[in-house]
C-alpha positions, 0 to 999 in steps of 0.5 A, spaced: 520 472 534 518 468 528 521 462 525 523 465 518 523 472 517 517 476 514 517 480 508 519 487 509 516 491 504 517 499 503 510 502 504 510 507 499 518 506 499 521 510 505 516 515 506 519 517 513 525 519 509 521 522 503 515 524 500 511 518 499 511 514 492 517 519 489 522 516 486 527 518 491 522 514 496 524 508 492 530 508 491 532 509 498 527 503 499 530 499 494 538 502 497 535 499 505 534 493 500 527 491 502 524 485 499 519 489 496 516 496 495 508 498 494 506 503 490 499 504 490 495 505 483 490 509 481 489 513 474 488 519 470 483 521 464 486 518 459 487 512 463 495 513 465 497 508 471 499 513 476 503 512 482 499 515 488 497 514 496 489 517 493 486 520 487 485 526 490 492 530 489 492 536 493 496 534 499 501 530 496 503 535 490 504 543 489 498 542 485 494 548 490 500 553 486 499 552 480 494 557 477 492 553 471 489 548 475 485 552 480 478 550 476 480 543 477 478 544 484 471 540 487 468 536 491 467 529 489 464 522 494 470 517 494 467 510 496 462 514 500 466 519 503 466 527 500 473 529 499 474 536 495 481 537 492 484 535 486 483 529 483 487 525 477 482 523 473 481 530 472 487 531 469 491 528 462 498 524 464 502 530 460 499 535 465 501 531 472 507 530 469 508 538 471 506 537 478 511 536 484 511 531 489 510 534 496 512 531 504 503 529 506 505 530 513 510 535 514 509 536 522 511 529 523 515 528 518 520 535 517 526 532 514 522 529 508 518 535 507 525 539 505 525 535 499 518 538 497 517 540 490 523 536 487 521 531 484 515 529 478 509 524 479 511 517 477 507 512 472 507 505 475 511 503 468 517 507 471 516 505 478 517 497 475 522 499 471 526 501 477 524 495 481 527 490 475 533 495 474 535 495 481 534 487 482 538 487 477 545 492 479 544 488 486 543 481 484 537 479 486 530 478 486 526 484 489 517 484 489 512 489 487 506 489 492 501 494 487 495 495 491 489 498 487 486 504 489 478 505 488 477 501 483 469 501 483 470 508 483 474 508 477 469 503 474 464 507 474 468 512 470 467 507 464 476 505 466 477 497 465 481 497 471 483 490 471 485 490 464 488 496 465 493 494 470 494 487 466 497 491 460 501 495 464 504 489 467 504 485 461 508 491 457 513 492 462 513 483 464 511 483 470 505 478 468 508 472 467 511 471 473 519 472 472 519 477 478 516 477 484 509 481 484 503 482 488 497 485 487 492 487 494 487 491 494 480 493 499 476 491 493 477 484 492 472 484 486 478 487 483 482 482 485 478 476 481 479 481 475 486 482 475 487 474 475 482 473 470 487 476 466 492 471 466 497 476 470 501 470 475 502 474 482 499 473 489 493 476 491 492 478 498 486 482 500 486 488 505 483 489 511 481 494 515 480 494 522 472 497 521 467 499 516 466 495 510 468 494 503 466 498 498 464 494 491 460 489 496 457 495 500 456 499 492 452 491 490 449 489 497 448 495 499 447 493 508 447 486 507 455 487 506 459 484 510 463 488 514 471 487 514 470 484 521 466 479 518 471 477 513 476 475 519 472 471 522 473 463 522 468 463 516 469 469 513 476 466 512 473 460 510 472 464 504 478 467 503 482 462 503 479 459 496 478 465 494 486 470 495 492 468 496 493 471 503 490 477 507 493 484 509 491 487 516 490 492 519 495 492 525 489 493 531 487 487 527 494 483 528 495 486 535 488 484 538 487 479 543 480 478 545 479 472 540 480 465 543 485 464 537 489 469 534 487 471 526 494 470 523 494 463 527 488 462 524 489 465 517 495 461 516 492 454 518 488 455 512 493 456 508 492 463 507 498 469 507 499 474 512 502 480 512 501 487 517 500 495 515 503 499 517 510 498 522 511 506 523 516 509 529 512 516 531 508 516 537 502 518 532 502 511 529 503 506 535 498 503 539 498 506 546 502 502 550 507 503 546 507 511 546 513 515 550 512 522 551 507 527 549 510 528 541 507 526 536 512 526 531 517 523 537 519 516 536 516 511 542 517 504 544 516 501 536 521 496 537 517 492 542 510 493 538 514 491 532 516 485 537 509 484 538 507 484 531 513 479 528 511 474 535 504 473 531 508 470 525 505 475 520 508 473 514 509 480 511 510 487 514 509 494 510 514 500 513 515 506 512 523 507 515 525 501 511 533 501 514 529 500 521 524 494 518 530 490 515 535 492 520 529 489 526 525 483 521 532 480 520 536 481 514 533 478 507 534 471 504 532 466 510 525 466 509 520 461 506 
C-alpha cells in the first residue's frame, strides 16, 4: 500500500448506486464523504454547461419517449466515431430540463435502474453549488474534478469552450483557487485554454490505454502522437512542463512489461497520477481478478484495488464511492 492515502473521487458521483451525474448520485458521493466527485461537461445550443457522461443523451435520459423530441434524432461523427441518438447541442437548456436521468447499464446495475426517470438533468452551476454547500454543512474541503468533453467537437460548433467553462466557474467562484478544482481532460489543447483564462486548479491530462487524442489527430492528422506515445519517458518529459498530472487508464497503471512502472516514472518527474476507474462487477476488472461467470457479480476487486493503491497513484475514480473510502483509507491523511 501506498505511504498516504490517495484521493478518492466519485466518478460521476455513485453511479453504482444511481443513475450517473444525478443529483442524488452526488449527494450519495458527497454522504460516503469522497474527497472530490467528477462531473463531466459538455454543452447545449445555447451554450448551458451540462452535466453528462456524453453529448449523446439517448442512453442515459427518457429523451427516446418524448414525442416532441423524436425528430432530434441523428446520426453524428463524435471525434472520428458515428454515434446516432440525441444530442445536447441540439436542444436549448429549458428543453433538457424536461428530461429525466436514466440508469446507462441497467443489466448490470438494476438497483440504480429503479431510480430511472426520477430526476432532471443538472447544469454544472448546480453541481458546484452542492459541492460548496455540502463542504460547508460537513465542515470540510471537498474537490471538483470537472472533465471537459469534446471539446474540438464543440469548437467546431463556433462554442469558446475554454471561455465558457472559465465563466461558469468564475460565477459561481470556483476559479480563484478558494476550493479544490481540477480540470481533465482527453484533449490537452483545451487544458491550455482554460488556464490562459486565469482559472486557478489543477490540470491533469486523461489517458487512454489506446488510439489517439482527438485535437492532435483533428491538427496532425497521422502524425499525431498516440496516447501510448505520451507515456513514454519522453512524452512524459513534455508533460510535466506542460500539466500538472495525468489520469490513467487502469491497464496503463496495472501493466507490467516496462522496465519501470508509469506511475513511478510520472511521479519522479513531478507530475500527478490519478486511475480510472476502480469498479467492483466482473465487467470491469482485469481478468485475474474475475470470479464466477456474471458479469453484474462483484469478483475479487479488492485485491486489484490492492494493486492499484500498490503503485502509489495519487488518486482513484470509483463508482461505489462507501467501498473506495472505506479500501483507500479514510480522507484527511494525505499530502
Amino acid at each position: 500500500m501506498p505511504r498516504h492515502p490517495p484521493l478518492v473521487i466519485g466518478h460521476r458521483g455513485a453511479p453504482g448506486y444511481r443513475p450517473e451525474h444525478s443529483r442524488s448520485s452526488y449527494a450519495l458521493a458527497l454522504e460516503f464523504g469522497v474527497d472530490a466527485v467528477e462531473p463531466d461537461v459538455v454543452f447545449t445550443k445555447d451554450r448551458v454547461a451540462v452535466v453528462r457522461h456524453e453529448n449523446e443523451i439517448g442512453s442515459t435520459t427518457d429523451v427516446a419517449s418524448h414525442p416532441e423530441f423524436a425528430g432530434r434524432r441523428t446520426t453524428k461523427r463524435i471525434d472520428g466515431v458515428e454515434h446516432t441518438g440525441w444530442f445536447t447541442e441540439d436542444f436549448t437548456w429549458d428543453e433538457l430540463a424536461t428530461l429525466r436521468c436514466r440508469e446507462r447499464l441497467p443489466a448490470l446495475r438494476p438497483a440504480s435502474a429503479g431510480f430511472d426517470g426520477e430526476q432532471p438533468i443538472l447544469r454544472l452551476r448546480e453541481l458546484l453549488d452542492l459541492v460548496r454547500d455540502v463542504g460547508l454543512q460537513q465542515g470540510r474541503e471537498i474537490g471538483v474534478v470537472l472533465e471537459i468533453k469534446h471539446a474540438t467537437f464543440f469548437a467546431s460548433l463556433g462554442l469558446d469552450v475554454p471561455a465558457l467553462i472559465a465563466a461558469e466557474l468564475r460565477d459561481a467562484r470556483w476559479a480563484d483557487g478558494e476550493l479544490p478544482l481540477t480540470v481533465e481532460s482527453f484533449e490537452q489543447t483545451v487544458l491550455g485554454g482554460v488556464r490562459d483564462e486565469g482559472v486557478r486548479g489543477r490540470y491533469v491530462y486523461l489517458l487512454e490505454a489506446s488510439g489517439r487524442p482527438f485535437d492532435l489527430a483533428s491538427s496532425r492528422g497521422r502524425s499525431a502522437p498516440h496516447y501510448a506515445d505520451q507515456v513514454q519517458p519522453q512524452g512524459l518529459d513534455r508533460l510535466a512542463g506542460e500539466v500538472d498530472g495525468i489520469s490513467l487508464d487502469k491497464t496503463i497503471v496495472l501493466d507490467r512489461r516496462r522496465r519501470m512502472p508509469v506511475v513511478a516514472e510520472a511521479q519522479q518527474r513531478g507530475l500527478l497520477v490519478y486511475a480510472w476507474t476502480c469498479r467492483p462487477e466482473n465487467a470491469f476488472l482485469a481478468a485475474p481478478y474475475r470470479r464466477g461467470r456474471s458479469k453484474a457479480a462483484f469478483g475479487d476487486w479488492e485485491a486489484e484495488w490492492d494493486a492499484i493503491a500498490a503503485t502509489g497513484v495519487d488518486g482513484v475514480f470509483v463508482d461505489h464511492p462507501d467501498l473506495g473510502v472505506a479500501h483507500f483509507g479514510r480522507p484527511g491523511a494525505r499530502r
